[in-house]
N, C-alpha and C positions, 0 to 999 in steps of 0.2 A: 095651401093651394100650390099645383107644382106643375109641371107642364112634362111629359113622357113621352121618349121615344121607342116607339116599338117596329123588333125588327125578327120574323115568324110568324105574322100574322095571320098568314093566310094557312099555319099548320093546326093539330088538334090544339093545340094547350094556347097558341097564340090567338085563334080566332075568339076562346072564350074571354079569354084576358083582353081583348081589343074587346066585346060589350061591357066589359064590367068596367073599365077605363072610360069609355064614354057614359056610362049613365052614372059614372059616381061626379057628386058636386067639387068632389077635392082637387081631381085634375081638371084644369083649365085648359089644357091643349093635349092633341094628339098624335104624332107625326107617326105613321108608318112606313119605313124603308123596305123594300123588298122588287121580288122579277116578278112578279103578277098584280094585278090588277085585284083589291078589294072587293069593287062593284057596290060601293056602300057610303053613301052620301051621309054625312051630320058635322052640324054646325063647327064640334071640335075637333073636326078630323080634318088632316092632309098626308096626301101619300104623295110619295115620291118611289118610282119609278127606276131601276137598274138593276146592271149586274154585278154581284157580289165583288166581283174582280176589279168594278170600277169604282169601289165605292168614295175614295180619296175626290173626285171629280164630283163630287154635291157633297162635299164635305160642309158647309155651309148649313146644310139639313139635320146637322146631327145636333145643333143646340137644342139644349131641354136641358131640365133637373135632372132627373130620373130617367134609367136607361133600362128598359126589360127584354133580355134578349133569347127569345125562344128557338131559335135555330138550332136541329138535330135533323140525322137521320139515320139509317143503317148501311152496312158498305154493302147488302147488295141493293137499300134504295140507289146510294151513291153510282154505283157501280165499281171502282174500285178502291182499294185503301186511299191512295192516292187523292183522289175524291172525298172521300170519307175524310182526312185529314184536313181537307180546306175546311167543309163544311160544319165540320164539328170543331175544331182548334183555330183555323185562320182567322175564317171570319169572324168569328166573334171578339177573335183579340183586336182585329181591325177595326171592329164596329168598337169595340169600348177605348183603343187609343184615339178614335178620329171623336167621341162623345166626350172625352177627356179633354182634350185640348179645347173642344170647345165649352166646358167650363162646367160640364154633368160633375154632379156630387155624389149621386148612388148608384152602381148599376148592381143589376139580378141577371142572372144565368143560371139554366138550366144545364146541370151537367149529370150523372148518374150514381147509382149507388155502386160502392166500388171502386169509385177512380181513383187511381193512382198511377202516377209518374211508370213508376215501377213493376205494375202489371203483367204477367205474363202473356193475360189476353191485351190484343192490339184494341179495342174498343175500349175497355177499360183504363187503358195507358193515355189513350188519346184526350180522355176526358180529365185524367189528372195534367196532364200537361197543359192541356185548354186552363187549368184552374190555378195551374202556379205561375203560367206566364201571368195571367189576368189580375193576380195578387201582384203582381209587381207595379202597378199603376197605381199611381198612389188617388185610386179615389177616397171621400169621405169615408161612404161605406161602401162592401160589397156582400152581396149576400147569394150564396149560393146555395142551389136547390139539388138534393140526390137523392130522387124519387127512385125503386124499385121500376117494376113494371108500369104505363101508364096504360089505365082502363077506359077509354072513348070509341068512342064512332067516327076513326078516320076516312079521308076521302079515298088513300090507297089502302091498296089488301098487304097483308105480312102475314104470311101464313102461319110462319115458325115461332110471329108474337102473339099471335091468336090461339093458336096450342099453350104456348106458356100462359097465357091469362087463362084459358079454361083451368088448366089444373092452378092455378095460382089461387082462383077462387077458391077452388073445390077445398082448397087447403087452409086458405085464409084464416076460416073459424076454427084452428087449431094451432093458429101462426102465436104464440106466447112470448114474453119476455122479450127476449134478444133478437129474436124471430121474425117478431112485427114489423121489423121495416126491410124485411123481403116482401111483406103484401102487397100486392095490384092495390096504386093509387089511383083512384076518380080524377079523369080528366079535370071534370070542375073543382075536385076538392084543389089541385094544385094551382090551379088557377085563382081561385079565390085566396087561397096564403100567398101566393106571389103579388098581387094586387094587395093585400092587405099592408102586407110587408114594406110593400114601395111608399107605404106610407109612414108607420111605424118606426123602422128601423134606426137603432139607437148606430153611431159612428163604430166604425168596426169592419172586420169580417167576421161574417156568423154563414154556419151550413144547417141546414135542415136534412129532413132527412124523413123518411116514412112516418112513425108517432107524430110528430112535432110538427109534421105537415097537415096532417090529418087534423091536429088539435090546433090551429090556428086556422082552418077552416071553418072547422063548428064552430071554435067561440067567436072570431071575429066575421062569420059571414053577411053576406051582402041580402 
């Protein structure tokens, strides 16, 4: 039984993983931090309310086991690099040293397929640095997720990810070997291995990645 903080709730891959968090019997609590409003009342849930900049000021909010942190986006959602660089790299190291301190054992992030420090694309660089600052914190476990493409029904449009998932599909059933974890992952499949995981997961860091995502959905789904 464990109690989880989740903070990207309100995005495609957070909103599924906030249902599947409340109607599983395992977690007993739900805290979601985030700047908007849920709209979504149950017995295990509490949100709290801020801005990512303030988030040191309800530090208090970040006690839980388990930390699942879905926060992404792209720099022209962000608007600029600069933006993009909080969003994807800051907050999240902020939200797992402030979960840290206050005594979280596992956190999960979503980071991408790709990431490396080193990178010559700045999105792909951002996501490795997001992953080797976050490796420095000495949680229990952490477990990171580096999903390809993800395939759902977001609230915003992305033009340029929407072209990439059409032909991602069209290709998918040809994606072999090495291949397969460039395929467009299912929103819910990801979400259900991340949730699954937060329960699971032996002390460590372990990455996922396209197969392995896929296959800890089907066999452990909800």
């Amino acid at each position: 039984m464990s109690t989880v903080l989740l903070t990207g709730a309100t995005g495609l891959i957070g909103r599924i993983c906030l249902d599947l968090l409340l109607d599983d019997p395992h977690f007993t609590g739900v805290t979601a931090v985030g700047r908007r409003s849920l709209y979504h009342e149950h017995p295990k849930l509490t949100e709290h309310l801020t801005e990512f900049d303030k988030l040191n000021e309800i530090n208090h909010a970040f006690k839980a086991d388990i930390v699942i942190c879905c926060l992404g986006s792209t720099i022209k959602d962000a608007g600029s690099r600069e933006q993009f660089m909080k969003i994807d790299h800051d907050y999240p190291l902020e939200i797992a040293r402030l979960a840290h301190q206050q005594g979280a054992k596992h956190f999960l992030v979503i980071s991408a397929i790709g990431a490396n420090k080193d990178s010559l694309f700045f999105y792909s660089r951002v996501k490795g640095l997001m992953e080797e600052d976050i490796r420095t914190i000495p949680f229990e476990t952490i477990s990171v997720f580096r999903p390809s493409l993800i395939d759902g029904e977001r609230k915003e449009v992305r033009v340029m990810e929407e072209l990439s998932l059409k032909i991602g599909r069209s290709l998918g059933r040809i994606m072999k070997g090495s291949l397969e974890k460039y395929k467009p992952i299912p929103a819910t499949s990801l979400a259900r291995a991340i949730c699954h995981t937060a329960k699971v997961a032996s002390p460590g860091i372990h990455h996922y990645s396209g197969l392995e995502i896929e296959n800890i959905s089907s066999r452990y789904g909800y």
